[in-house]
Each structure stands twice: as C-alpha cells, then as structure tokens.
C-alpha positions in Angstrom: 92.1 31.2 26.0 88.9 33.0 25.7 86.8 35.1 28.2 83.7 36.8 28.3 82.1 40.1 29.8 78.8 41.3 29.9 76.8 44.5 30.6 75.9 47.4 29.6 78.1 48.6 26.0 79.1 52.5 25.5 79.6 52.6 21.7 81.7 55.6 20.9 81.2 55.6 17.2 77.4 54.1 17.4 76.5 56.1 20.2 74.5 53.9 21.6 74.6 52.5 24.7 73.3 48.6 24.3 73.1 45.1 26.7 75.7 42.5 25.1 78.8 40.1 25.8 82.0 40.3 24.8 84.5 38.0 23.8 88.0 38.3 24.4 90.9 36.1 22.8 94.6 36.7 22.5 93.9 40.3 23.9 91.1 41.4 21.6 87.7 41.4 21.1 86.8 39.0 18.7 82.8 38.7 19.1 79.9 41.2 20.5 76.9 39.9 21.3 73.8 41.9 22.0 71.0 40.6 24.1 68.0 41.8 26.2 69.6 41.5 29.6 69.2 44.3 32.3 72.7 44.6 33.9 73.9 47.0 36.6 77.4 47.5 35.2 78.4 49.3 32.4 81.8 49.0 29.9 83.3 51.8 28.5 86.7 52.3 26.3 89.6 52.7 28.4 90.2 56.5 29.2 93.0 58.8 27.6 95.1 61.3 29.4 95.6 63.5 26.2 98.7 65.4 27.2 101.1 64.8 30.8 104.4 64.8 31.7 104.7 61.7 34.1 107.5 63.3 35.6 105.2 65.7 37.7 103.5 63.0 39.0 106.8 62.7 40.9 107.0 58.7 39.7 108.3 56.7 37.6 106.3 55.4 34.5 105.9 52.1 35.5 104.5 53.4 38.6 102.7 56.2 37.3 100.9 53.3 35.9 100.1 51.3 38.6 98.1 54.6 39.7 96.6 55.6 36.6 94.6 52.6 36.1 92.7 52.3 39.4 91.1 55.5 37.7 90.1 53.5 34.4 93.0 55.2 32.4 94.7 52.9 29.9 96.6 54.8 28.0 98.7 58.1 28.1 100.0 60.7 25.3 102.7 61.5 27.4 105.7 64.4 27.1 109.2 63.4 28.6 110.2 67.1 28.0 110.9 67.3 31.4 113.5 64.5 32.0 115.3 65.4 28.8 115.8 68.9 30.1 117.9 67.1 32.7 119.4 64.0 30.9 118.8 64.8 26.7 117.9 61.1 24.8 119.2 58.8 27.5 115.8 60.6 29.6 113.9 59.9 26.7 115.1 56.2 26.3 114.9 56.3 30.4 110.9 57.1 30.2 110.2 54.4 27.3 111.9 51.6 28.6 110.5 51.5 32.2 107.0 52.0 30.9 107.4 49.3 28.6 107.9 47.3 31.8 104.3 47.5 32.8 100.8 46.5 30.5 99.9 50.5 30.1 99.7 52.0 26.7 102.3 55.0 27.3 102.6 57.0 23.7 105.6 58.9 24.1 106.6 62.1 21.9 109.9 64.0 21.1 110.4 67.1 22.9 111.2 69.7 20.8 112.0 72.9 23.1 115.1 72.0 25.6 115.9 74.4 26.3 112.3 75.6 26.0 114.2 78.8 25.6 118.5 80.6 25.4 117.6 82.1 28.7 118.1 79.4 30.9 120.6 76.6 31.4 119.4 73.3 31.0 121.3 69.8 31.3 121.3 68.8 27.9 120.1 70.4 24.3 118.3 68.8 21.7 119.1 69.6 18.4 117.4 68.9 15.6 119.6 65.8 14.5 117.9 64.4 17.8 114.7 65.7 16.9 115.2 63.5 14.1 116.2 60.4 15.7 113.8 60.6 18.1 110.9 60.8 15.2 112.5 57.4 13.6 111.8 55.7 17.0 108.7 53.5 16.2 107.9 54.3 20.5 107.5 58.1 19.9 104.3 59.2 18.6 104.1 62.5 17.6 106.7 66.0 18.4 105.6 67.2 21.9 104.2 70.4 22.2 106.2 73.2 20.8 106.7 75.8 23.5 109.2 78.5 21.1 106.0 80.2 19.9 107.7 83.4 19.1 110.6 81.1 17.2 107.3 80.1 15.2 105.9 83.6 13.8 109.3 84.5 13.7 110.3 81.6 11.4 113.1 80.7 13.0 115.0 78.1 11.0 116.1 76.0 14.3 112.2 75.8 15.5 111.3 75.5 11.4 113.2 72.3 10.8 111.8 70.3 13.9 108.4 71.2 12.0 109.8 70.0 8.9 110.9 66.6 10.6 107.4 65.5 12.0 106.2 66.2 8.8 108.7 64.5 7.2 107.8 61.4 9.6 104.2 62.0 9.5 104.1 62.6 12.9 101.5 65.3 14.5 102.4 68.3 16.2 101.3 69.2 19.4 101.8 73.0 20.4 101.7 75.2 23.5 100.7 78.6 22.4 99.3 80.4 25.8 97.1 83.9 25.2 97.9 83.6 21.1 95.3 84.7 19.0 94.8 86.6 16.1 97.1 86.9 13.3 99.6 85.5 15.3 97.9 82.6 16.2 97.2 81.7 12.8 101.1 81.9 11.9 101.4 79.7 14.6 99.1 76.9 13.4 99.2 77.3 10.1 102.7 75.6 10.7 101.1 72.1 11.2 100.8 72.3 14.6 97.6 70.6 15.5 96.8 70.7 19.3 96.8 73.4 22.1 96.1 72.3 25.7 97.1 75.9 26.9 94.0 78.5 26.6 93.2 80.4 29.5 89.9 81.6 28.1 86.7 80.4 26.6 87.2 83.2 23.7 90.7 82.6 22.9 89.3 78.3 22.9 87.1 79.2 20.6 88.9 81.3 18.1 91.4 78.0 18.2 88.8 75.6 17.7 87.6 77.6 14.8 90.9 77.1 13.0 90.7 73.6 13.3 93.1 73.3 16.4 92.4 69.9 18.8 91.5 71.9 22.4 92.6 70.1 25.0 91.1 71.1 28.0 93.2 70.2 31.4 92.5 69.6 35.1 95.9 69.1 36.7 97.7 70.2 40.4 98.5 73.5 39.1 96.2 74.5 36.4 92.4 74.9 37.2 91.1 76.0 33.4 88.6 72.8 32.9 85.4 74.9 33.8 85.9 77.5 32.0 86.8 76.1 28.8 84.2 72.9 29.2 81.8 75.0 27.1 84.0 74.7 23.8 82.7 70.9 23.6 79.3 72.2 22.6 80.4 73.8 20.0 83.2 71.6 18.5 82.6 68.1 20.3 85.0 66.3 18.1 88.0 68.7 18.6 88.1 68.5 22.6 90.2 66.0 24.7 90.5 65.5 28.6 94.0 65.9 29.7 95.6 66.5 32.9 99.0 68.4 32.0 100.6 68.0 35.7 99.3 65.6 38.3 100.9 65.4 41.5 100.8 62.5 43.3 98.5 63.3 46.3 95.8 64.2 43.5 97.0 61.2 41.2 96.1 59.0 44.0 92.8 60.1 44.5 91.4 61.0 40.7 92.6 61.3 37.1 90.5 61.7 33.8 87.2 60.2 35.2 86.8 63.2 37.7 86.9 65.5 34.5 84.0 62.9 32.8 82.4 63.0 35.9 82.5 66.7 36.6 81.4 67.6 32.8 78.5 65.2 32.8 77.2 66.7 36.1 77.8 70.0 34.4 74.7 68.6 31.9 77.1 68.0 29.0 76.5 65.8 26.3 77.4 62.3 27.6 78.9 61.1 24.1 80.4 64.3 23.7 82.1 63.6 27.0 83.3 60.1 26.6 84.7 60.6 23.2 87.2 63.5 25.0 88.1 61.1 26.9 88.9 58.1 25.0 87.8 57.7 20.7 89.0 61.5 20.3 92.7 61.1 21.4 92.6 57.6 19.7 91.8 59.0 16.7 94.2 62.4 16.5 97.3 60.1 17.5 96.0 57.0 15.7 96.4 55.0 18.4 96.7 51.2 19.0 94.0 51.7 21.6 91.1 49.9 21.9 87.4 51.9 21.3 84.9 48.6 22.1 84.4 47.6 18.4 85.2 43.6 17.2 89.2 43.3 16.1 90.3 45.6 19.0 92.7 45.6 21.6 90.3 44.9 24.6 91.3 48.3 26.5 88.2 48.9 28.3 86.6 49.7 31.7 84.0 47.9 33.9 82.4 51.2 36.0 79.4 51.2 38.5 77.6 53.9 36.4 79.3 56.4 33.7 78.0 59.7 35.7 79.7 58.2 39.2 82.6 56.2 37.6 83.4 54.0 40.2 86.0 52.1 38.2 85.2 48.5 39.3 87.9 47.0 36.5 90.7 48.0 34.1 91.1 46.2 31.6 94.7 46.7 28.7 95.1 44.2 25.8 92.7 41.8 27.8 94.8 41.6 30.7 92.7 42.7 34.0 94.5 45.1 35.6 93.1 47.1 38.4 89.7 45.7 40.5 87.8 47.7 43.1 90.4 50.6 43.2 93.3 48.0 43.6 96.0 48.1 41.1 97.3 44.4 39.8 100.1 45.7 38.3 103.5 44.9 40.1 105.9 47.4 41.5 109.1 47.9 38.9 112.8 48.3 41.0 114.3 51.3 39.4 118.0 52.3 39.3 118.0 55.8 39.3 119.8 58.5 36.9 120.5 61.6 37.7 122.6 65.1 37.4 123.1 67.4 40.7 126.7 69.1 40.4 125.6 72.4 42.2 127.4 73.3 45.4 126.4 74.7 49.1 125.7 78.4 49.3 125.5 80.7 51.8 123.8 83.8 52.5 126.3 85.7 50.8 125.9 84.1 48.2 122.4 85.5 47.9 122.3 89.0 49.1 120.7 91.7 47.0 122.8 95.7 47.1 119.9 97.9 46.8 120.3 100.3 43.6 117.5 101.4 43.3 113.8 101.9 45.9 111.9 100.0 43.0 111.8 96.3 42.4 110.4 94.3 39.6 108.8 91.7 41.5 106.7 88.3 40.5 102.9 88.4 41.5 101.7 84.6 42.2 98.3 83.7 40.8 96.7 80.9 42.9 95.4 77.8 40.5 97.4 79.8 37.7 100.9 79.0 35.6 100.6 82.6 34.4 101.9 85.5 36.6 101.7 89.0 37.1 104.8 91.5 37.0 104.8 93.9 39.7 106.4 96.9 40.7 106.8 97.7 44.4 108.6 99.8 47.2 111.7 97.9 48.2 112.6 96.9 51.8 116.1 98.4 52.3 118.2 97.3 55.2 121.6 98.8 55.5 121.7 99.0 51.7 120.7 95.4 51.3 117.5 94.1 49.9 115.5 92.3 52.1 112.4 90.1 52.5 109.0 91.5 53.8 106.7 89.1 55.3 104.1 91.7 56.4 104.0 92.6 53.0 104.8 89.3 51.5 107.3 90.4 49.3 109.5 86.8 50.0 113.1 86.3 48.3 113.0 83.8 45.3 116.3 82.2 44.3 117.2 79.9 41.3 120.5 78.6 41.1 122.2 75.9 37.7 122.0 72.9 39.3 124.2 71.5 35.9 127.8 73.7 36.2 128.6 75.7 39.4 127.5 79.5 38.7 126.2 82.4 41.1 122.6 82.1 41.9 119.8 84.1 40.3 118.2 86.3 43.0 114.5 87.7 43.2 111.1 88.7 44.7 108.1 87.1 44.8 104.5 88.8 46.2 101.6 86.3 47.4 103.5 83.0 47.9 102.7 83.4 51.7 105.3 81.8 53.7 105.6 83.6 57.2 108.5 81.9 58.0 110.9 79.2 56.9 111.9 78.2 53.2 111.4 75.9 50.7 113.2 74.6 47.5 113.1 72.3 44.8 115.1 70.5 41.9 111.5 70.4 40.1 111.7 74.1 38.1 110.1 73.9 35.3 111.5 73.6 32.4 115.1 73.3 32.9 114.8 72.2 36.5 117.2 73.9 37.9 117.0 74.4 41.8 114.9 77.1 42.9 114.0 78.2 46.6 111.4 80.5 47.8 111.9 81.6 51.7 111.5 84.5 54.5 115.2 84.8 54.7 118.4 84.1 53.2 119.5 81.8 56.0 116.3 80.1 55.6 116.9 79.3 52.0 120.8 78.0 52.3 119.4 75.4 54.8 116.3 74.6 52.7 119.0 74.2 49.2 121.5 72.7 50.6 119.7 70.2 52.5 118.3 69.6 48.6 122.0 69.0 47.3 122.9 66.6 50.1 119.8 64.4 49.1 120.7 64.3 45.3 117.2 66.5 44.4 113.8 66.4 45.2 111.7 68.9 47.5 112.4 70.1 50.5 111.3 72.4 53.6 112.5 74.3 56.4 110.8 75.5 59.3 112.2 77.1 62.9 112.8 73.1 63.8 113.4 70.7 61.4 114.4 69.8 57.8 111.7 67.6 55.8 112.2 66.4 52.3 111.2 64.5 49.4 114.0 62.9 47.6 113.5 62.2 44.2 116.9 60.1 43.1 115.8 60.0 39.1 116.5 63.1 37.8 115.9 65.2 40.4 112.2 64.6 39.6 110.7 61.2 40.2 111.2 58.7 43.0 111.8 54.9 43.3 108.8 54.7 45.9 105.9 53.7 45.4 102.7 55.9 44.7 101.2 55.3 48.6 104.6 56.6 50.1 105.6 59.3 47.4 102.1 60.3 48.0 102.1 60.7 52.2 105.7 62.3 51.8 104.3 65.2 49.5 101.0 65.7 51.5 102.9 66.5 54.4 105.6 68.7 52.7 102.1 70.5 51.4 100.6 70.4 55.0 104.1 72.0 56.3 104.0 74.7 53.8 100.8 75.8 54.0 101.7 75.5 58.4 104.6 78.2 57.6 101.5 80.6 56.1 101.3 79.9 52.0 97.9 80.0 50.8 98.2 78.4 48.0 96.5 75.1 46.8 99.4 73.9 45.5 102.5 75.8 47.4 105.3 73.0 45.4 103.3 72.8 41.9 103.1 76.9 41.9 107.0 77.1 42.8 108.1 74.5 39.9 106.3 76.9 37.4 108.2 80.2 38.5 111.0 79.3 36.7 109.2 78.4 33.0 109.7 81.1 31.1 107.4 80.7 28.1 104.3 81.6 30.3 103.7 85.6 30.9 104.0 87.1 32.0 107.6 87.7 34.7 109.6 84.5 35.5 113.1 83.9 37.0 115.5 81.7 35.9 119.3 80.7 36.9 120.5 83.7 34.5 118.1 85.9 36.3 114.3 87.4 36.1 112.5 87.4 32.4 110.2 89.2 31.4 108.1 86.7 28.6 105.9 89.3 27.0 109.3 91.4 26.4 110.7 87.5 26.1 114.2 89.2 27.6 116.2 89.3 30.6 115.4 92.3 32.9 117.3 93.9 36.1 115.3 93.3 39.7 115.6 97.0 39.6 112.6 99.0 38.3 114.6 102.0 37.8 
C-alpha cells in the first residue's frame, strides 16, 4: 500500500534542499514530487553511525536499536570485535542474528585482531580460516578495523593474509592506526586499508586524509576527539564520516550522531558537508543498502523539526515508521544469554605486591582520553609490601583471565581518583578479562568477586554496600532494556565519582586500561605493557 510525505527535501547528491512529496510503496520511494508549498518540517536520509561496537552500549542489538532510532539513526557499520574476544564466531553469529530481529540496518564486519594482541588472554582466537568464513557471510560487510599495526609494517604473514582475504572478497578494510604517521603510516595504508577513526590530532587527520584514508571522526563515552578533528571536513568533505566508537548507555539514551550534526553545524560548518558525514558518505564507502532520498530507494529517512536542532520527530527504515516524538516503535526482543566466566574468588593474598624495588612503573589516566601516560614514581612501601596511596592517588589496578584460572596481574594506576572503595569490571577492553581498580586490596576482592557471583558485568564497593550491573551476555551486554540498563549505570557512575574519581566516565576509562594497542602503558592479565615498546615490562622501574 502506498503512503505519502511531504516537506521540506535534503538532497545529498543535489544539494539542494527543495518542498516536495514522496511516495512510498513496498518500502521504497517510488515517486518525488516537488511543489511550492512552505512546510515547517524537514526530511533528511537516515543517519549513519560509521564505526561502534554495540557491545559498549552495554545492550543487545536488538535493543541497541530500539535506542538508536529515537535519535534518527537507521543504520550502523558495526564491530562485534568485542563479543568475539569472549565467544569467537558463535559471538559473531550471536550479534547478527538478534539484530536481524529488529527493522535496523546493522552492517556487521569480521574482526580481525582477537586477540588484538599475544599479550593477553582472550576467550577465543580467530584465525584466518575464520577470517575467511566470516568474509563469505553475505551479513558481514567489510574486515573491522585492524588494530596489529605494527604486524602491518612489519609484514607479518598472519595479519598479511586477513588483508589478502577482504581483498579476495572485495570487502573494505577498516584500520585503527592511533599516532601513525609518516613512513609508517604509509606502510600501513598502502595495504588496502581504507578507514582510520583513531587520530588524536588535527595534523596527523590531515596527513591521513591526504593519502586518501576515509577520517572518521568520533564522539563517544570515552573519546572526546570530535572538535578537534571537525576541521578536516573543510578540507576533504567527502572523506569524513560521524561515528561514535563507544556509546554507553546513559549517553545513548540521550544523543547519538545528530548531536555531532548538530554540534558541527553550530560550529558554522558546511551544512552539506555535514549531512553527507553523516549519512551519503558511509553509504557510499560500504556500499550500502541504505536509503539516500533519491526515487528506487529503500525509504530510510528522517522527519526532523529543523536540521540545525534535529529534534527527530520520525524514523523512518524500509518504509516502516519507527520511532515518533522520541518514542521508539520497535518491540523489545527476549534474549537468552551466552556467556564465559570460569575465574574463581581471590583474596588479598592473592594480590599483594613484595616491594623490589623504591620505583614503580605506574599508569597515568587521561580524562576524555583512551591514550595514557607511563609514569615513574616513589613507591609506598609498607612492611616490604606495596601499597596503595590515596593522598597521592597512586590506586592498585588488578586484571585477572576471567577464561582459565591463573594468578592475577597486579598494578598502579595515578589520577583514577577513588578515595575509597573499589570497582571492577568484566568489560576490559579488548580481551575482557576482569579488571578492578580500588584503594585497597580487600576493597578489590569484594568488588571482583561480587562480579564472579553475578556472571559479569560492573560492579562497586563502597564502606556499605555492594552495587552492580549484571551483564549475563558475555560479560558485556544485558537482557534489560535501554531505560533500566541506563538508571543502573548512572548510578554506578554517580557512586564512583561519590568515592572521589574525577573522571567523566570512571567505568568507560577503566574498560580501556586493559587495551593494549593504545600508548602508551596498559596492563593486562599477563601483566603491565608497555605499547610504544609493544612488550611486557616489570611494575618495577629499577
């Protein structure tokens, strides 16, 4: 049956904004009519989040959806790189069946670092014989971002022959090459690898840009590059897309990729420039089945107030109508989780640290920042033992392999904040394995083991209580909706930031202290890393 919808047109490949009707049948647009009527509404493509993992949004796809479009986003190129860390191709297939549940236009890809590196123990491997599967799958777009950048200018035949594959199945290659430039960023790319949506300067952006690499500029819970690196769109509008990388779901329920159209337009950016990073750029690097407003499309578009405010008033996806005034339409999806927690209890002795030495290498937290610093500093020696500072907030950081039992990886960590109490987490980038952060070591046992009992998630200890977040799917996403995910994580925030941290993002900044392919000190369950050495170095400085 056919429909109609009328007001004001964004044409992305015109550029021209025009009065008309459309006509919608059998979930595309089969006629555009212009006319000389004044509307108050305008209709836009459908917006594109370039590059997340849906896992960080702590929900499933099918719910991650439900979200997404109340903020006009349709369609998602979307890295399950962090579920196959846990659960290898069944997390994959996990990801792409629920979101095929729901009408949202998830474009999945095939991770290609898990582990992201041999320092750390993950749940599962992928090889390249399930590189190659995955590529054959006609639900996996492209070869998510390739995080071994040193395994690249190295030529390392393992990382070589995943390239090989998406070429083989003409599949793009997204890449992750953070601080590269220079020869060896040309190495890098020069290896078919198309995309970078980690540049942490408007110089390094710009030397990318200039080598043809697609700049994908991010806004997420963690990562707060997006002004900085706005600027690149004026000089290559056609290579920049909108993406939001990580997106907890406190900040999910509130915004997605119209703040970043929003905030760029108010910035006095071109407005076509701006759209097209949003929606006809993506569409057209991942050759998309993703509507763009032109006759024989899928009708994926938005209905919004006024492109510069974008209220969403409607989401539309394959003609179906699914979001009005900030109300999803899309039905909840029951989930039976899957999962892999065989770590047991620890104790404090499990945890304490012999001093050998008055020097410790120690990781320096940078708020709004996946990178950190390394730093050296005085130890606090009790009875030969290692111990935590808060005046000086020198906290203990522990990571232990949440997939076989092992000792537990012990460090420091300056400028989390905590003045007291712990937290912990089954969400540790990349391998996520569980990692705590706390003011002592009896702190920490309660704040992990209360983790183990629930099966994974986030957790937090104060002088009173135990709070948590359990997230039965992988140790990563819940089978809640996005309201109550949502109110659980803002007050696990709230209670962190009440024991002293900080940060903006106290969870989102302890997730990333275990991913050790950005600089520049990490820790993992084998112990602390130094990424600019990329080895394994003692907590002693000395």
């Amino acid at each position: 049956m056919a429909y109609q919808v009328s007001g004001n047109i964004v044409d992305v490949f015109k550029r021209e904004i025009y009065s008309g009707i459309i006509t919608i049948q059998n979930g595309k647009i089969t006629k555009i009519d212009r006319n000389n009527s004044k509307y108050d509404n305008y209709i836009l493509p459908g917006l594109i989040d370039s590059h997340v993992h849906v896992e960080s949004s702590m929900l499933v796809p099918s719910e991650f959806a439900r979200v997404a479009v109340i903020h006009g986003t349709v369609a998602s190129i979307s890295d399950p790189h962090e579920i196959a860390n846990v659960l290898g191709l069944d997390g994959v297939r996990f990801m792409i069946d629920n979101g095929k549940k729901v009408p949202f236009k998830f474009f999945f890809g095939a991770p290609s670092c898990v582990p992201a590196t041999d320092f750390e123990t993950a749940g599962a491997v992928i090889n390249i014989d399930d590189v190659n599967e995955m590529l054959s799958w006609k639900d996996i777009y492209y070869l998510s971002e390739m995080m071994n950048f040193p395994g690249v200018i190295n030529e390392s035949p393992n990382v070589l022959d995943k390239l090989k594959a998406a070429k083989k199945h003409k599949k793009n290659i997204d890449g992750h090459a953070p601080g590269l430039t220079g020869n060896d960023a040309k190495k890098y790319f020069n290896k078919g690898i198309t995309t970078d949506h980690e540049c942490t300067t408007l110089n390094e952006a710009m030397e990318k840009a200039s080598m043809g690499v697609k700049i994908l500029i991010r806004k997420g819970s963690a990562a707060h590059n997006f002004d900085n690196l706005l600027p690149v769109i004026k000089s290559y509008p056609e290579q920049v897309m909108f993406c939001s990388d990580d997106k907890h779901p406190d900040e999910l329920i509130k915004n997605h990729i119209n703040q970043m159209v929003v905030k760029a337009l108010k910035d006095g950016y071109n407005f076509f420039d701006v759209i097209s990073a949003a929606t006809l750029n993506p569409c057209k690097h991942y050759n998309l089945p993703v509507g763009m407003l032109q006759v024989g499309d899928y009708a994926d578009f938005i209905i919004v107030d006024s492109p510069f405010e974008m209220n969403i008033l409607q989401t539309y996806i394959n003609g179906i109508k699914v979001s009005e005034n900030k109300k999803s339409l899309i039905p909840s999806v029951e989930v039976n989780p899957i999962n892999k927690l065989k770590a047991n209890h620890i104790t404090p002795e499990n945890i304490i640290v012999n001093a050998k030495s008055s020097l410790i290498n120690v990781i320096d937290v940078i708020d709004g920042e996946l990178y950190t610093k390394k730093k050296i500093v005085d130890a606090t020696i009790q009875n030969n033992i290692v111990v935590c500072d808060t005046e000086r907030d020198i906290l203990k950081i522990v990571v232990i392999n949440r997939y076989e039992k092992s000792n537990p990886a012990v460090g420091f960590v300056h400028n989390f904040g905590l003045k007291y109490g712990a937290v912990a987490s089954t969400v540790a980038h990349d391998s996520h394995n569980i990692i705590s952060v706390g003011t002592n070591d009896e702190n920490i046992c309660l704040a992990v083991n209360y983790l183990i009992d629930i099966n994974g998630g986030i957790t937090l200890t104060d002088k009173i209580k135990n709070y948590a977040l359990p997230l039965p799917v992988a140790g990563l996403m819940s089978t809640k909706t996005a309201d109550i995910v949502a109110e659980r994580y803002k007050l696990l925030d709230k209670k962190a930031k009440a024991l002293g941290s900080k940060l903006s993002a106290p969870f989102m900044t302890l997730s990333f202290l275990a991913l050790l392919v950005i600089p520049e000190l990490k820790i993992s369950d084998k112990g602390l890393f130094d990424v600019n050495k990329f080895k394994l170095i003692s907590l002693f400085a000395d």
